[in-house]
N, C-alpha and C positions, 0 to 999 in steps of 0.2 A: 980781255980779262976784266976790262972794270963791268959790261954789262953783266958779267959773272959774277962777278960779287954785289951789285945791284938786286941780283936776283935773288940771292942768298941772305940781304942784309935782314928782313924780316925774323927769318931761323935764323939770323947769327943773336939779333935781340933777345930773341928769346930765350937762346941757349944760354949765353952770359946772366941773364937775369933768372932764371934757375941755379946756374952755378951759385952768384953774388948770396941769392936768398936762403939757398942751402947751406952757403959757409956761414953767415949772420948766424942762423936759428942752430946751427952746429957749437957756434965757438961761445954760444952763451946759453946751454940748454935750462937753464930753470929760471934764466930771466923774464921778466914778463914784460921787455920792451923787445925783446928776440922773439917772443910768439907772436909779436905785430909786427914788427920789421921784413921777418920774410916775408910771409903771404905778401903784403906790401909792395915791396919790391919786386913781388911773380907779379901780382895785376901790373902794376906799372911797363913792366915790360911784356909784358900782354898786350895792353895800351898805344905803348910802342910801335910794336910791332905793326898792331893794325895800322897805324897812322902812317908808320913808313909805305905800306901796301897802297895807302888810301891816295897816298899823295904822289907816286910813284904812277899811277892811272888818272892822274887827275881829277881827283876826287875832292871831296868838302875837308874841310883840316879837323873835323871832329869825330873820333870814334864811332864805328856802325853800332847801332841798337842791339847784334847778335853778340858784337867781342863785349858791350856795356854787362846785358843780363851771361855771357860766361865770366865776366869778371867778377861780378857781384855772387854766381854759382861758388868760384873758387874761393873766395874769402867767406863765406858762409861754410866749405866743404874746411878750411884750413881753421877756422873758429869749433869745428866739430871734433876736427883733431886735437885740436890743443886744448878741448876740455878734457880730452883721455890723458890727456900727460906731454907738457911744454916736450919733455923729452923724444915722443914719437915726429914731431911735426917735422923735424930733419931728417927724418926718415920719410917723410910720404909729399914734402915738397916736390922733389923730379918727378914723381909719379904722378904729381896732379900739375904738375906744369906740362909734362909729357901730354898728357889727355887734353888739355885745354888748346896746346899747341896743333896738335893734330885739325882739329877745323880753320883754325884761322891760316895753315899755310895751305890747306886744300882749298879754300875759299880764295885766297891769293892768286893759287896760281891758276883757278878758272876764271878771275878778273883779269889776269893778265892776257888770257888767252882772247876772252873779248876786248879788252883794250887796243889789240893788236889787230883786230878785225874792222873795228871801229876805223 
């Protein structure tokens, strides 16, 4: 059970860190330390996540170049949002942590597979 949840902790990061950033930018919609806050807290567990991946294959303790420039995509895509209206951005947080999530646990788990080969 625990290599099960070892393998899950990447997605579990990232989940919690969508949820966290969605309830933030939710319970303060026209503040404008809530339209930094989430995004914020989605890289961050963006971040995360890679690093748990990276370190988990024995990897360098420093974020890949690919999760760096999607991080920097998603706070440029979450800064696009919330010039339309603080109030959309808790609406399009899971949907853009959704999308960003999608390569870094497909990328994970084809590391894992050479790890295992190695």
């Amino acid at each position: 059970m625990h290599r099960m949840l070892s393998n899950l902790a990447p997605a579990l990061i990232l989940a919690a860190a969508m949820l966290l950033a969605t309830a933030v930018a939710a319970a303060a919609p026209r503040t404008s330390w809530a339209a930094v806050a989430g995004p914020v807290l989605l890289v961050l567990g963006l971040l995360g996540a890679d690093l748990v991946a990276r370190h988990r294959c024995g990897g360098r303790s420093l974020p890949s170049a690919s999760v760096l420039l999607l991080a920097a995509g998603l706070l440029v895509a979450c800064g696009i949002v919330a010039s339309l209206g603080v109030e959309r951005l808790a609406e399009t947080i899971p949907l853009l942590g959704s999308c960003a999530a999608v390569p870094v646990i497909l990328r994970q788990q084809s590391a894992h597979i050479a790890c295992r080969r190695a």
